[in-house]
C-alpha positions as CSV (number, residue, x, y, z in Angstrom):
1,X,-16.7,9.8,-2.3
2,X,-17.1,11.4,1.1
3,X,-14.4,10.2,2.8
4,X,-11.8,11.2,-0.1
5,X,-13.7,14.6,-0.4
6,X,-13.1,15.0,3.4
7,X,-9.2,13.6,3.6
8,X,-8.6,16.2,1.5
9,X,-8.0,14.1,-1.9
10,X,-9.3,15.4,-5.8
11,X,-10.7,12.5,-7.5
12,X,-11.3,12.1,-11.4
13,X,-13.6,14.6,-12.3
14,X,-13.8,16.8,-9.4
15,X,-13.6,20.5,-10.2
16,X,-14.6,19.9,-14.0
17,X,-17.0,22.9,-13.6
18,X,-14.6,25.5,-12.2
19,X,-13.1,28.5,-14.2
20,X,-9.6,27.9,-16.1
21,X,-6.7,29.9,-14.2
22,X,-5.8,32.6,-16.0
23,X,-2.0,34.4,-15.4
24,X,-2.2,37.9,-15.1
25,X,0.6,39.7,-17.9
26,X,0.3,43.7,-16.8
27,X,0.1,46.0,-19.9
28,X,1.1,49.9,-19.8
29,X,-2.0,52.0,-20.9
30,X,-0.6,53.0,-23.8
31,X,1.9,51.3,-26.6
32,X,3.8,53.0,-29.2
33,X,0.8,55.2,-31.7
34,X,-2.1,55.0,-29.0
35,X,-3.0,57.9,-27.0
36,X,-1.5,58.2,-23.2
37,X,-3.5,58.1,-20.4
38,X,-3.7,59.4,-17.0
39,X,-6.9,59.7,-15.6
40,X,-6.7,56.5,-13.6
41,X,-4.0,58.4,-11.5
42,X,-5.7,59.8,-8.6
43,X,-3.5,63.2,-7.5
44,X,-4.8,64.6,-4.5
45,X,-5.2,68.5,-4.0
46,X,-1.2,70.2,-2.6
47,X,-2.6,70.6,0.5
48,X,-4.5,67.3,1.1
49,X,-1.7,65.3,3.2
50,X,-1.2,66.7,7.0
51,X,2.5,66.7,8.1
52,X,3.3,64.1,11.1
53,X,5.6,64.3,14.0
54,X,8.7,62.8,13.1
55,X,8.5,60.7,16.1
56,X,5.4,59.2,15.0
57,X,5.0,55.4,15.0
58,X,5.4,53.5,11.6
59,X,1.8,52.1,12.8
60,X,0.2,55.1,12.8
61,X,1.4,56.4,9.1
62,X,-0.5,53.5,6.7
63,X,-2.3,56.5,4.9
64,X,1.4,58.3,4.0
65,X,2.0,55.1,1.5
66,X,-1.3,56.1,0.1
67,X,-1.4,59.5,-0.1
68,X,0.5,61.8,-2.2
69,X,2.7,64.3,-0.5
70,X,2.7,67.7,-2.5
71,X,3.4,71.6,-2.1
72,X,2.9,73.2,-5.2
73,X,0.0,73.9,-6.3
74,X,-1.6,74.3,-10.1
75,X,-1.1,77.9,-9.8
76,X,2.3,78.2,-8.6
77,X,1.5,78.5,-4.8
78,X,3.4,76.7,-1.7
79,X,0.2,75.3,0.4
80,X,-0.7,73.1,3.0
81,X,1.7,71.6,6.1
82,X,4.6,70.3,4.6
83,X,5.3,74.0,2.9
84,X,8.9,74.4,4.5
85,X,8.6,78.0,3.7
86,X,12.4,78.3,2.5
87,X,14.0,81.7,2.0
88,X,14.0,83.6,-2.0
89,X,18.0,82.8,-1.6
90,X,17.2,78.9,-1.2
91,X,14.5,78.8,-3.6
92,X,16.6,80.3,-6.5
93,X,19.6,77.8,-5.6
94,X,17.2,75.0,-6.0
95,X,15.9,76.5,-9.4
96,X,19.7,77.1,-10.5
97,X,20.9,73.6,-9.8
98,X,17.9,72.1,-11.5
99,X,18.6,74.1,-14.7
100,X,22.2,73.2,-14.4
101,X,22.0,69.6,-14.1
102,X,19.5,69.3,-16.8
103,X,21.9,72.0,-18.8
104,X,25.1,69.4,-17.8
105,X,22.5,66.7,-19.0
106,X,22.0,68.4,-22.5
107,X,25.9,68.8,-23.2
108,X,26.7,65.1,-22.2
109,X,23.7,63.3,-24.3
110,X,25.1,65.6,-27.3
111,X,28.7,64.5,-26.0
112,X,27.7,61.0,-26.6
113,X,25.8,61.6,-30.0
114,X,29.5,63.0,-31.1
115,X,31.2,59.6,-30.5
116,X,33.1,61.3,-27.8
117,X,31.9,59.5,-25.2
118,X,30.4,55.4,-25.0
119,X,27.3,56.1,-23.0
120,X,25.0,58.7,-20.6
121,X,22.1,58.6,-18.8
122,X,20.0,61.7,-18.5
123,X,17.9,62.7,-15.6
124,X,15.2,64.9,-17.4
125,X,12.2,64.9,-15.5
126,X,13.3,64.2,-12.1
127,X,15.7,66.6,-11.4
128,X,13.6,67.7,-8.3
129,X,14.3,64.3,-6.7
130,X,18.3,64.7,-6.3
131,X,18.2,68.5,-5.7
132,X,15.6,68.8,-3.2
133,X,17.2,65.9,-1.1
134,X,20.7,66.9,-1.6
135,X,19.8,70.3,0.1
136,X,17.8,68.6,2.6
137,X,20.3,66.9,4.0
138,X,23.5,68.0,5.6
139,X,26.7,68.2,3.6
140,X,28.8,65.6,5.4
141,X,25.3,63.0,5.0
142,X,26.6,60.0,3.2
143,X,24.6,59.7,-0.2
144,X,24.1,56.5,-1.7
145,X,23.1,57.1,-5.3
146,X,21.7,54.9,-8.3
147,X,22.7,55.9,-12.1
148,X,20.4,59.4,-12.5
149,X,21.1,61.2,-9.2
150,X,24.1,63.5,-10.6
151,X,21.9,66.6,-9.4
152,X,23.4,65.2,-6.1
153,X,27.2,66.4,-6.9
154,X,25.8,69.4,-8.8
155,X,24.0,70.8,-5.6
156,X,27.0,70.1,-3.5
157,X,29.0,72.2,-5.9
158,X,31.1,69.3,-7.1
159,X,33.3,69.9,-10.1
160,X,31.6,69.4,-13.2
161,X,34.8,69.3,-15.3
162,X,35.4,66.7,-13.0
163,X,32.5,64.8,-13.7
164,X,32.9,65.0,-17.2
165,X,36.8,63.7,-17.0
166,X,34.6,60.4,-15.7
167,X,32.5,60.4,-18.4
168,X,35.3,60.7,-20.9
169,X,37.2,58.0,-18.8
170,X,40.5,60.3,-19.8
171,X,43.7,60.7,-17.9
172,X,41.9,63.0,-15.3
173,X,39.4,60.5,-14.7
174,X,39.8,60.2,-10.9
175,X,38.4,56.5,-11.6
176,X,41.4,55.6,-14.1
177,X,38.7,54.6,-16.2
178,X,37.7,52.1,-14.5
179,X,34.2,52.6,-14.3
180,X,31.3,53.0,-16.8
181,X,31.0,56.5,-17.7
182,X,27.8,58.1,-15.3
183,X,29.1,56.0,-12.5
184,X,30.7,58.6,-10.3
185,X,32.6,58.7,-7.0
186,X,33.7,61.2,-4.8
187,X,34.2,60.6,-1.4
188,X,34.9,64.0,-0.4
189,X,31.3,64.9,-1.7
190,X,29.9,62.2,0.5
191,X,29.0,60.3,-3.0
192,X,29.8,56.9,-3.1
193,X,30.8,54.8,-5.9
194,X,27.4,54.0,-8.7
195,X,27.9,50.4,-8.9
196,X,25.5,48.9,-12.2
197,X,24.6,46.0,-10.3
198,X,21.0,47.2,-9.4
199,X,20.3,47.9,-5.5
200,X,23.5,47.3,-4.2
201,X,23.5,50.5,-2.5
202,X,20.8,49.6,-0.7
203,X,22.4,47.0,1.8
204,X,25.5,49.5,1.9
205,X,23.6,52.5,2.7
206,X,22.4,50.5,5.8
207,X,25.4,49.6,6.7
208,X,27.0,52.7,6.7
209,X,24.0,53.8,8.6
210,X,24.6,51.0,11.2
211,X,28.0,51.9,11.7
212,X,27.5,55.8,12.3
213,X,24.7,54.8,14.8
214,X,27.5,52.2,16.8
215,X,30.0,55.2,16.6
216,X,27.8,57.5,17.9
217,X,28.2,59.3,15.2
218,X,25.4,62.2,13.8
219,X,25.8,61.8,10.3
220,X,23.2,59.9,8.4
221,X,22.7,58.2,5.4
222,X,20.7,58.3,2.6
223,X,20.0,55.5,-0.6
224,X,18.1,55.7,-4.1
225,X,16.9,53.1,-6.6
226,X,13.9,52.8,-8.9
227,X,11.2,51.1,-8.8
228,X,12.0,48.0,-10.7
229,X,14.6,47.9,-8.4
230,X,12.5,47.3,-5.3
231,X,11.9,43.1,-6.9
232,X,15.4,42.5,-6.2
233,X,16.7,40.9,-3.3
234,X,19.3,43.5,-1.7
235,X,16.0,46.0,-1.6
236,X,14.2,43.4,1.0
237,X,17.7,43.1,2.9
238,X,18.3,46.4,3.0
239,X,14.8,46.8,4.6
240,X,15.2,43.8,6.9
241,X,18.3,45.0,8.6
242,X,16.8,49.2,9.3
243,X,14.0,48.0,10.4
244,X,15.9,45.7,13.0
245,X,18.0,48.0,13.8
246,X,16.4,51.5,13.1
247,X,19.4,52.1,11.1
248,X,19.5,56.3,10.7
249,X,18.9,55.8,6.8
250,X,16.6,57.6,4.1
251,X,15.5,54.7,1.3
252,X,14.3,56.6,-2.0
253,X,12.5,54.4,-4.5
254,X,12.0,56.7,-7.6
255,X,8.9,55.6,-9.5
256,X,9.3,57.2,-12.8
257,X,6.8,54.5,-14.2
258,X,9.4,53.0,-16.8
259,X,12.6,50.5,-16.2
260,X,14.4,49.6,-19.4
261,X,11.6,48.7,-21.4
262,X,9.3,47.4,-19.3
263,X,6.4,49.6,-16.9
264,X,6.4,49.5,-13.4
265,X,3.1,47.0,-13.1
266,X,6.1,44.4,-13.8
267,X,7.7,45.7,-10.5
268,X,4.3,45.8,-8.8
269,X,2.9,49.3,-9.1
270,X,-0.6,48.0,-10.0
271,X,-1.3,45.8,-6.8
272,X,0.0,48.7,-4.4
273,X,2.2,51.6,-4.3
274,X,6.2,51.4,-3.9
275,X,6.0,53.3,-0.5
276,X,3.9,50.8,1.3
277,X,6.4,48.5,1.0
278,X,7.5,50.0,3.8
279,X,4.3,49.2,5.9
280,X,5.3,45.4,5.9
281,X,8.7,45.9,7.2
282,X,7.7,48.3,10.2
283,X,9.1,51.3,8.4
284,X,7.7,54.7,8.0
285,X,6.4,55.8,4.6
286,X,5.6,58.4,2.5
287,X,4.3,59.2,-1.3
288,X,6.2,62.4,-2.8
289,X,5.1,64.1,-5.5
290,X,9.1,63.7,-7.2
291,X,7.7,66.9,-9.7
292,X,7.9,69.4,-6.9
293,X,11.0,70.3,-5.6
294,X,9.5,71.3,-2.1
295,X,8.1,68.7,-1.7
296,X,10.9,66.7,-1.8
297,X,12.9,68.7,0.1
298,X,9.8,68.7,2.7
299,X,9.6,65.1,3.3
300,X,13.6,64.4,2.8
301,X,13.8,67.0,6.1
302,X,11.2,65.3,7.5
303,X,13.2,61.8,7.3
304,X,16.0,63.5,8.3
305,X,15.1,65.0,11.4
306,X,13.1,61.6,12.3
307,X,16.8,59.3,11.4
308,X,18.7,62.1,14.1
309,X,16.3,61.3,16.7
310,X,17.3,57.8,16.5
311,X,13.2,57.6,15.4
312,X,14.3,54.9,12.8
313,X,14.7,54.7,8.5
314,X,11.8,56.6,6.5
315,X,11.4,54.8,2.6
316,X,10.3,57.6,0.6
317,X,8.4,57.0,-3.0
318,X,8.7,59.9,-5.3
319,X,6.1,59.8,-7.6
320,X,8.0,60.9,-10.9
321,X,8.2,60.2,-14.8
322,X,11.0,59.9,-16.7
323,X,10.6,61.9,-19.7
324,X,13.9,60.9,-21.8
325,X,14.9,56.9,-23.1
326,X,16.8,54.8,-20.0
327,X,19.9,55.8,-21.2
328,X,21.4,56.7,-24.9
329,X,21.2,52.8,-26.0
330,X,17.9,53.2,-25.2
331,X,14.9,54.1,-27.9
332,X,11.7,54.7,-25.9
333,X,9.2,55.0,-29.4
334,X,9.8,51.4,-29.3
335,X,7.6,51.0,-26.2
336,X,5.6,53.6,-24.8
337,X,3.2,56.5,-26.6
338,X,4.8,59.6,-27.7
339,X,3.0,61.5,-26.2
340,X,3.5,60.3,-22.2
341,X,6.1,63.3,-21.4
342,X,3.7,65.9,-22.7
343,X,0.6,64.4,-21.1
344,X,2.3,63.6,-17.4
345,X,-0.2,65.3,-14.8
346,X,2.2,66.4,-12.2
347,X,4.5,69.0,-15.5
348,X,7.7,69.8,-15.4
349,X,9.4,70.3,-12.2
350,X,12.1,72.7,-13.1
351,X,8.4,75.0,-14.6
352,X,6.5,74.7,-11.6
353,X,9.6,75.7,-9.0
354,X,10.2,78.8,-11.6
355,X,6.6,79.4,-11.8
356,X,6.5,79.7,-8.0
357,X,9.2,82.1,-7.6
358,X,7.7,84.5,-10.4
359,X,4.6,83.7,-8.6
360,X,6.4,85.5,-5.1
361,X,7.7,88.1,-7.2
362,X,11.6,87.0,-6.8
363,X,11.7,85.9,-10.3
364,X,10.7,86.6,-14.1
365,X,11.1,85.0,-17.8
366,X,13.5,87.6,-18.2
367,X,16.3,86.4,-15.2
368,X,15.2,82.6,-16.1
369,X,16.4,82.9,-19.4
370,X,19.2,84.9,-18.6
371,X,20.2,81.9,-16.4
372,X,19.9,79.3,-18.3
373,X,22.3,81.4,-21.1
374,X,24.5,81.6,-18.5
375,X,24.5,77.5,-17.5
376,X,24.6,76.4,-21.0
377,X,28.0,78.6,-21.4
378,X,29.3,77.2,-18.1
379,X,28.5,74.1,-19.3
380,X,30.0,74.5,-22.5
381,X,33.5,76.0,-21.0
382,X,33.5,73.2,-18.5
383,X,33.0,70.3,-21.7
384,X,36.1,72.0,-23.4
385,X,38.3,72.1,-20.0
386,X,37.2,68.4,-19.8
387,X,37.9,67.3,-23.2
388,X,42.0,68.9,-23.2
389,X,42.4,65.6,-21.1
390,X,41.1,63.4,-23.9
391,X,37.9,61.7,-25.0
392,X,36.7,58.3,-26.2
393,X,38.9,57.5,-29.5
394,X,42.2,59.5,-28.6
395,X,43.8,55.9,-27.1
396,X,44.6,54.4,-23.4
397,X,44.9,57.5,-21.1
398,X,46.1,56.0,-18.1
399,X,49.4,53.6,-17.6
400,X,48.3,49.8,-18.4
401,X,50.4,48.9,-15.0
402,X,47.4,51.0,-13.3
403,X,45.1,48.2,-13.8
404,X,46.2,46.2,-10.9
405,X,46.6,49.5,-8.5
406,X,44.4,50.9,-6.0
407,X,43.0,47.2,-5.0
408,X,45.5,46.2,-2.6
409,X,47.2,48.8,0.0
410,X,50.4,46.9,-0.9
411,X,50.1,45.0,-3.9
412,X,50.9,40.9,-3.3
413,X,53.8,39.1,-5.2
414,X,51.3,37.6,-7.5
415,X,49.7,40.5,-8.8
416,X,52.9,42.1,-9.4
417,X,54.5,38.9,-11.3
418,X,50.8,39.3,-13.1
419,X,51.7,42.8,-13.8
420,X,54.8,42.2,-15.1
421,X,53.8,39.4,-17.4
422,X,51.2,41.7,-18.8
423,X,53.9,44.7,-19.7
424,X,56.3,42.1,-21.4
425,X,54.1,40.9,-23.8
426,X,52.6,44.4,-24.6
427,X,56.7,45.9,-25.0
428,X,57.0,42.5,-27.4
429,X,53.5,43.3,-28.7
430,X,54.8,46.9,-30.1
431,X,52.2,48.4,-28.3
């Protein structure tokens, strides 16, 4: 019995008095008809989190992953070191693009409802995580987007009617259709193509990153995916490779607790948070509050300045919720309490950035509602520009020959014998 306890070997019997092992399933805190519940989320006071020098060793920032970054505070004021103390002008841009994405929001979900469109994805909730980056960085910044960062386009004053002819996939879809509505590209916005195979952008974002850096470039890049996202592959990649190379990149993870159907403890949010991930790949991080606009902008700046110094990438976590269902073939009552959206400690983010500017005196409930009158006409003018080049329903809006275009710079002899087999049998189809 010694010698086999010794080698190393179990025999019959051994063990007999220890504990079964148990697999851990994580649970939300509330299902569908119990009451939500935030108190086990510990939110630190605006001005708790000191501000770093940007050329501050990854080594050095394990609390950042921890903390919480924030500005705002419950009574509408900008405190603490990362304030960025913006001008009244910027501060009412930020506050119009957020009201006009979530207004561009409201007309495509309706859009949808109306059967003139398949599908749409809202970004309710977290419209502080697109805008507050987007004017963070520079314009000619190469963005990297998942499916709910159209505030991106918005604050860069991209064409909304032009969005919308994506979403309709009509005959001035710039993507010929060929792309699930939501999924937007528009290289001349420095917005490259949504792709709906999770993460992808990650690796890319690197890349292009990489490539600026060998250039010499002193444009940078920046990526975002959510949280779920972080389990997959092209996430630990993408981290392996900036970390190597201190690629000039900006990684967003946007925890707004919820994938499809499933919470984030299935992508790991109740073992640590998403932005130490960064800690084990030698890569600075930080915990945003994604409700406050400043905040955002703060610590996207932050990155920013850091990635231009050739200091390295920065993965950001903004800490968000997402108040509406994944997408419209989504019905969140199936899984998570009603009453989540209402109860979400860190409120509204388009409320708070509005209730700081009244707070300053550049603002009132008079101008905001006058605004968002405004927006929802804009947005309603823009719907009808849009929908004169067609909708879902009114038929094929592009050429069926323009299926094999655009991949080849000159198309080979078998795509165009391909082509041409696919046009005779639609002329002896009747169509």
């Amino acid at each position: 019995m010694t010698d086999s306890i010794e080698s190393g070997a179990v025999t019959e019997g051994q063990g007999r008095n220890l504990p079964p092992l148990q697999l851990h399933v994580p649970e939300p805190p509330a299902r569908p008809g119990e009451s939500a519940d935030f108190t086990h989320f510990d939110i630190p006071a605006a001005d708790a989190a000191p501000r770093p020098d940007e050329a501050t060793h990854p080594s050095q920032m394990r609390d950042f992953a921890y903390g919480l970054v924030r500005v705002l505070d419950e009574d509408g004021h900008a405190v603490g070191a990362w304030d960025p103390k913006l001008p009244a002008d910027t501060l009412l841009k930020m506050l119009r693009y957020m009201a006009l994405t979530r207004a561009f929001d409201g007309r495509m979900f309706r859009a949808q409802r109306q059967g003139k469109t398949s599908f749409y994805m809202k970004s309710t909730g977290e419209e502080a995580v697109s805008i507050g980056a987007a004017l963070a960085l520079s314009r000619d910044d190469m963005c990297f987007p998942s499916y709910r960062q159209q505030g991106i386009l918005i604050a860069r004053d991209w064409s909304i009617v032009d969005m919308m002819n994506q979403i309709y996939s009509n005959k001035g879809d710039r993507m010929k259709g060929r792309q699930l509505p939501i999924m937007y590209s528009a290289r001349e916005a420095g917005f490259f193509s949504i792709s709906g195979n999770l993460t992808t952008q990650y690796p890319q974002a690197v890349g292009w990153a990489m490539a600026s850096a060998a250039k010499g470039d002193t444009r940078i890049a920046a990526t975002w995916c959510g949280e779920g996202s972080t389990a997959e592959g092209d996430f630990h990649s993408a981290c392996t490779f900036a970390s190597v190379y201190r690629a000039p990149v900006i990684m967003n993870v946007v925890n707004n607790q919820w994938a499809i159907s499933s919470f984030s403890g299935f992508a790991g949010a109740e073992a640590t948070t998403f932005a130490a991930r960064a800690i084990g790949y030698g890569i600075a991080g930080l915990r945003v509050d994604g409700n406050d606009v400043l905040a955002v902008y703060a610590a996207t700046r932050w990155a920013a300045d850091r990635a231009r110094a050739n200091g390295g990438p920065t993965l950001i976590e903004h800490f968000t919720y997402r108040v509406e269902g994944h997408s419209t073939s989504d019905d969140p009552t199936a899984y998570r309490s009603a009453e989540e959206s209402s109860k979400w400690p860190l409120g509204d983010p388009i409320a708070r950035l509005k209730q700081h500017c009244i707070t300053l005196g550049i603002w009132d409930e008079e101008r905001h509602a006058a605004m968002d009158q405004e927006l929802a006409e804009m947005v309603r003018d823009a719907a009808r520009e849009a929908e004169k080049n067609g909708i879902l329903g009114h038929g094929l809006h592009h050429p069926m020959e323009s299926m094999f275009q655009d991949v080849f710079e000159d198309m080979p002899w078998h795509l165009k014998e391909q082509q041409q087999q696919m046009l005779d049998e639609w002329k002896a189809a009747g169509l």
